[in-house]
C-alpha positions as CSV (number, residue, x, y, z in Angstrom):
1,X,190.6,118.0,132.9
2,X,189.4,114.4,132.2
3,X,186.3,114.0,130.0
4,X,183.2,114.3,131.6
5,X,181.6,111.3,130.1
6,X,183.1,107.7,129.6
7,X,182.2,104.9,127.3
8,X,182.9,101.8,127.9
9,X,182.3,98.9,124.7
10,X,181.3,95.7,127.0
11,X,182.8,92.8,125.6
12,X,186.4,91.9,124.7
13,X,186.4,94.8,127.5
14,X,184.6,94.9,130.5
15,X,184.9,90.8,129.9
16,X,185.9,88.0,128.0
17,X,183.4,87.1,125.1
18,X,183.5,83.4,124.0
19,X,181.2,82.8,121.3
20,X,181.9,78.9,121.3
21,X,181.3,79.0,124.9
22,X,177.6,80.2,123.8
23,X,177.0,78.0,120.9
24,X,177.8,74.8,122.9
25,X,175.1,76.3,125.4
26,X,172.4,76.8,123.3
27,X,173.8,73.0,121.5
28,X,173.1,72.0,125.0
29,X,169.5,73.2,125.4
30,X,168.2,72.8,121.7
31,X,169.9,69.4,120.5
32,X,171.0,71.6,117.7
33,X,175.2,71.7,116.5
34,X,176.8,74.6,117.4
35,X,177.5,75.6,113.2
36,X,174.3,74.8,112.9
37,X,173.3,77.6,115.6
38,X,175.9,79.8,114.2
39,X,174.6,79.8,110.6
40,X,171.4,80.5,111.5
41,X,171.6,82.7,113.8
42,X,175.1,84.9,113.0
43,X,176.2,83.8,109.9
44,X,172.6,84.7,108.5
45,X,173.0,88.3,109.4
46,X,170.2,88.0,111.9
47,X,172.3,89.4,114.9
48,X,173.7,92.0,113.2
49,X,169.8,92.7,111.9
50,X,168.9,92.6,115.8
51,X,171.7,94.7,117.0
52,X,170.9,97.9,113.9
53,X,167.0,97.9,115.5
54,X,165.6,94.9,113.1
55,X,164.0,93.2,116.6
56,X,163.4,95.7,119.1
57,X,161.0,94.2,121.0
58,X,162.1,91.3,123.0
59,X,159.8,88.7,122.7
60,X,159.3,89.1,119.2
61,X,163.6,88.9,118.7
62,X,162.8,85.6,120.8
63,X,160.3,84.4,119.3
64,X,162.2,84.6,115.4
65,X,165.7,83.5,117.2
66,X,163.8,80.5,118.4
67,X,162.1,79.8,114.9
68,X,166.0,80.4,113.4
69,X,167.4,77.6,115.1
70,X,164.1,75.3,115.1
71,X,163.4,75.2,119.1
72,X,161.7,77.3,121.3
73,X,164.3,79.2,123.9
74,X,163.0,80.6,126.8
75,X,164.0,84.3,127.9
76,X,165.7,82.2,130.6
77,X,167.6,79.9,128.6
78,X,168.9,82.8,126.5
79,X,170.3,85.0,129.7
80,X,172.3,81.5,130.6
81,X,173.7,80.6,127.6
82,X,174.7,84.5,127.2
83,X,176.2,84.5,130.8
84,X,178.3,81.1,129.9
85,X,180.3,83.0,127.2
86,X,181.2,86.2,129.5
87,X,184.0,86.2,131.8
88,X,184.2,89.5,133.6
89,X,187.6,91.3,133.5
90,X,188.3,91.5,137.0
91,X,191.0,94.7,136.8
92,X,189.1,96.5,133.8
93,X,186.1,96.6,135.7
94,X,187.9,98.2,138.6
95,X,189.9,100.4,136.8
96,X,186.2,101.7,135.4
97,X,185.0,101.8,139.0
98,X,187.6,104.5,140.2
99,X,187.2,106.5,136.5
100,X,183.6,106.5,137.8
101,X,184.2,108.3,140.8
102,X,185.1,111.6,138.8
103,X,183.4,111.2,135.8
104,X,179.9,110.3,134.2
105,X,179.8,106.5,132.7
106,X,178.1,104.2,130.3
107,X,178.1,100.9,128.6
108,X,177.7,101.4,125.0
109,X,177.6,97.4,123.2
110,X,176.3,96.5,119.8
111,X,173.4,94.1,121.3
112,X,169.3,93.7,121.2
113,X,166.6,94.0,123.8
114,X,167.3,91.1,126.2
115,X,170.8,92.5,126.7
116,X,169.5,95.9,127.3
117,X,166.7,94.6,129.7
118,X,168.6,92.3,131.1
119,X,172.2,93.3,132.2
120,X,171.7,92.9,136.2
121,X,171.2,88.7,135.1
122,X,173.9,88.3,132.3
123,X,176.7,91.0,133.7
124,X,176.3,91.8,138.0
125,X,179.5,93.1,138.4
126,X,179.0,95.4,135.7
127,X,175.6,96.5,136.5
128,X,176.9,97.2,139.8
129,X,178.9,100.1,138.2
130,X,177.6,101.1,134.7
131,X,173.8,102.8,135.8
132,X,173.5,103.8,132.1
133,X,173.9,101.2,129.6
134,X,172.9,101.6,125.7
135,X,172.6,98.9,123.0
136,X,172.9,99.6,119.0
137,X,169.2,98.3,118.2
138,X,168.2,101.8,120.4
139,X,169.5,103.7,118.0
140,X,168.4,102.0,114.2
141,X,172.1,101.2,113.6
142,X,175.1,100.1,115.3
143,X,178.7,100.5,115.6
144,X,180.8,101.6,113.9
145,X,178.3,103.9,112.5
146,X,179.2,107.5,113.6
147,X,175.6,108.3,113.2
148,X,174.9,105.8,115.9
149,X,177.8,107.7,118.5
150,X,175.2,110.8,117.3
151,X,172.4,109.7,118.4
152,X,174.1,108.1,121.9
153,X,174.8,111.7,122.8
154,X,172.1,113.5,121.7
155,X,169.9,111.3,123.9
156,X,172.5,111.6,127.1
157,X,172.6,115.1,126.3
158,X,177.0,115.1,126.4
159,X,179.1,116.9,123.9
160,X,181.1,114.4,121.6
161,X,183.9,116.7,122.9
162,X,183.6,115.9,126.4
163,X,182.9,111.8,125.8
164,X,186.2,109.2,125.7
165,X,185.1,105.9,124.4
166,X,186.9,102.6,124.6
167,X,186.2,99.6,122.1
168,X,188.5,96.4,121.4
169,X,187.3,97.1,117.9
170,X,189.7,99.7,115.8
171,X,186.9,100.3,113.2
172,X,184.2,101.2,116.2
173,X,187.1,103.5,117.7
174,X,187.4,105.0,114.2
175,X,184.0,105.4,114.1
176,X,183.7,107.5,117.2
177,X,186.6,109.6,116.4
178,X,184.3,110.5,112.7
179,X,181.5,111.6,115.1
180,X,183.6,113.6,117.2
181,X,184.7,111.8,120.6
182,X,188.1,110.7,122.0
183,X,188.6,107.0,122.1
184,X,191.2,104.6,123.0
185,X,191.7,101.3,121.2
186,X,191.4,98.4,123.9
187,X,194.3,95.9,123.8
188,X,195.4,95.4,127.3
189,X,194.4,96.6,130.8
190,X,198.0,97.9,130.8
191,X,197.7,100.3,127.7
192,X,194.3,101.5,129.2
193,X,195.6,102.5,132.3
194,X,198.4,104.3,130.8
195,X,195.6,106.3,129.0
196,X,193.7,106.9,131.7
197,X,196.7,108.8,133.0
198,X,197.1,110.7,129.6
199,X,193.4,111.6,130.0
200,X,193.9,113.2,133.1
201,X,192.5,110.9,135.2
202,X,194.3,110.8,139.1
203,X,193.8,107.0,140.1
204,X,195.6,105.6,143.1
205,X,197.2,102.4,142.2
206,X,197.0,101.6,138.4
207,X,199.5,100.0,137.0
């Protein structure tokens, strides 16, 4: 019987994630150098601060991303240049469609507020089919943190048992498999859809 709730990790999944592709956005709209952006902003540890909870409300994660990088990005400005660096994985996407269809699914990404809020602007064609979607910062910590897997469940109210979560990451995969759930390593559409099969899964058409 396939599980009754699916994970899917956004991106390096459901799409392409190009973080140069973001800093030469946010160049473009502050003036500032792209390693310039990057050491403030992820070297610093202030994403990963903003994805464990650090930030959870939005403006004020603006508002101190904005003093990080010395100029003021609008909410706007932020949803572009985080749409410029995503580029949606066409079969992957449809492949969670049809897994939708039979079972429960969600979006589970290590990401802040504006993500969270704002998925319908940065990500259409996945907020056409993921109706739940969960980022890290709800939770006080991220992935790979089983406790944070813990704490997704307990809130959805699903069994780790009855959850299969997929995750380019090995160590987030290894993480889920601590707290409990099944979970595939993401490579290639190809090796995905051969899971699917193994998960018991009856898709028309995948290859």
């Amino acid at each position: 019987m396939p599980p009754r709730l699916v994970i899917f990790d956004m991106d390096d999944v459901l799409c392409h994630y190009d973080l140069g592709r973001r800093l030469r956005a946010l160049s473009q709209i502050s003036g500032k150098t792209p390693r310039d952006i990057r050491a403030a902003i992820w070297d610093s540890g202030f994403e990963d601060d903003a994805d464990s909870g650090g930030y959870p409300d939005a403006d004020v994660y603006l508002a101190e991303f904005s003093y990080r990088i010395g100029h003021t990005i609008t909410r706007q400005q932020w949803i572009a240049a985080r749409r410029e660096s995503m580029i949606p994985s066409g079969d992957v996407l449809g492949l969670a469609e049809a897994i939708g269809k039979v079972s429960r699914l969600a979006i589970y990404t290590n990401n802040g507020p504006i993500v969270k809020s704002s998925l319908d602007e940065l990500f259409p064609e996945a907020a056409a089919i993921f109706k739940e979607r969960y980022c890290s910062y709800e939770f006080g910590t991220k992935k790979p943190d089983p406790d944070s897997f813990t704490k997704l469940l307990s809130q959805i109210k699903v069994s780790p048992a009855d959850t299969w979560f997929i995750d380019d990451k090995r160590s987030n995969v290894q993480g889920a498999k601590l707290a409990g759930l099944k979970a595939h390593h993401f490579r290639s559409y190809e090796a995905l859809a051969k899971d699917v099969k193994s998960m018991g899964f009856e898709i028309a058409g995948i290859a």
